[in-house]
C-alpha positions in Angstrom: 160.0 129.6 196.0 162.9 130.7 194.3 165.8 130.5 196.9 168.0 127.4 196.6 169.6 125.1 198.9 173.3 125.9 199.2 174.2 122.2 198.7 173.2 119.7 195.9 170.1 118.2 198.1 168.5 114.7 196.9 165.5 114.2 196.1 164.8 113.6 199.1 166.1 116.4 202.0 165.3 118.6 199.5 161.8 117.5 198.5 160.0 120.2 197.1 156.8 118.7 199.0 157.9 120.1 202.8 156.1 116.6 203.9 158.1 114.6 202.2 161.6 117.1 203.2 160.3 116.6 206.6 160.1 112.7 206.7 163.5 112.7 205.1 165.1 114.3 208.3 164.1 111.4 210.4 166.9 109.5 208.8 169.8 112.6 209.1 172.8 111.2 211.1 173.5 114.2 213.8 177.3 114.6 213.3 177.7 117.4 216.4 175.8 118.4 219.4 176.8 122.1 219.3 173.8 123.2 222.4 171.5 120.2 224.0 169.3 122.3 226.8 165.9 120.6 228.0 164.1 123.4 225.5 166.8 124.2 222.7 169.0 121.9 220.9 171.1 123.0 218.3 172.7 120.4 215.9 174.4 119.5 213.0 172.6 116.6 211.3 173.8 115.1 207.2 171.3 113.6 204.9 172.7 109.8 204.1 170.9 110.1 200.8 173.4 113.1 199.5 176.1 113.5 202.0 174.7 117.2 202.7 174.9 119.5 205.7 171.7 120.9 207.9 171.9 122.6 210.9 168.6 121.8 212.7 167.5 124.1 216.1 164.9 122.5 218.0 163.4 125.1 220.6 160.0 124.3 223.0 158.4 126.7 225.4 156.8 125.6 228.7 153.3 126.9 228.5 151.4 124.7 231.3 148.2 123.8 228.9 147.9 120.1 228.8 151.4 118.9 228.7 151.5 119.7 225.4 154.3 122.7 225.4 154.6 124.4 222.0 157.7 123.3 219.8 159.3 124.6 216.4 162.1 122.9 214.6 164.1 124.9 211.6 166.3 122.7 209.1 168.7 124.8 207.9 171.0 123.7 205.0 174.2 124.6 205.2 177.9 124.1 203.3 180.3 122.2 204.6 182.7 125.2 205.4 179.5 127.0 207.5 179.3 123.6 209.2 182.8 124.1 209.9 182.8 127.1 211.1 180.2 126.8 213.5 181.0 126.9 217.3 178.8 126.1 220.7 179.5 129.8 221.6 177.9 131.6 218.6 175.8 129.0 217.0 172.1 130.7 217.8 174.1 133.8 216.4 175.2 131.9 213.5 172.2 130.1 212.6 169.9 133.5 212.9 172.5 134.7 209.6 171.8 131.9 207.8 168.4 132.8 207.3 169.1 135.6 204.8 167.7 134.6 201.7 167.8 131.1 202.4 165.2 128.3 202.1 164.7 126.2 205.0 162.5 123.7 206.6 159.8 124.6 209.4 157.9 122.6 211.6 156.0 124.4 213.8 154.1 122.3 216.7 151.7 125.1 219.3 150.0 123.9 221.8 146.7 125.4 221.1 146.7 125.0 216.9 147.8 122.3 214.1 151.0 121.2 213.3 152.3 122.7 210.2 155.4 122.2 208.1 156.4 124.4 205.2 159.5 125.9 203.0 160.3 129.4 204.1 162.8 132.4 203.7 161.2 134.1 206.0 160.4 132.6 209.5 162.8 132.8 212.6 164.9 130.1 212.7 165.3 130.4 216.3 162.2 129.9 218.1 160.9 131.3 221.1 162.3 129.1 224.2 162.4 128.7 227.6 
């Protein structure tokens, strides 16, 4: 993948092993609740290991199979001025631009497949929701 993270990533957050970049987001610190609905959460969240910015947008869709309701979760890196800069009003607006050209972090949980967790420049970073 040839698109680079917009911030000096560690070793970790910025993994090139999307397992290993996923695992490192259990230990981001969420430094602003910018949307926190029952099926989409968007946040700002910092890696302790390099003091960088991710914007992460959580989204799930009801689909009554099994309990188990489909859920994808984007990592977006970002710079501290697009941190800045982002707002409660616009942020799904915002994040969709950030996509452009941009690797990111996917996990994608449906209800009816396997979990899968890759690098992309490509993918929505705003899921379907409810």
């Amino acid at each position: 993948m040839t698109a680079s993270l917009p911030h000096h990533a560690c070793s970790a957050c910025g993994a090139l092993d999307a397992a290993a970049a996923l695992e490192a987001t259990r230990h981001f610190v969420v430094t602003e609740r910018l949307i926190g609905e029952s099926h989409l959460g968007v946040s700002l969240r910092r890696c302790p290991g390099c003091d960088g910015d991710w914007l992460v947008v959580f989204t799930e869709r009801i689909d009554w199979k099994d309990g188990e309701d489909p859920q994808y979760v984007t990592y977006v890196p970002v710079t501290r001025a697009e941190s800045d800069a982002l707002d409660s009003e616009n942020a799904l607006e915002q994040a969709r631009r950030f996509g452009d050209g941009r690797r990111f972090l996917v996990f994608d949980w449906p209800s009816d497949g396997e979990r899968s967790v890759a690098w992309t420049t490509t993918a929505s970073i705003v899921g379907l929701h409810d």
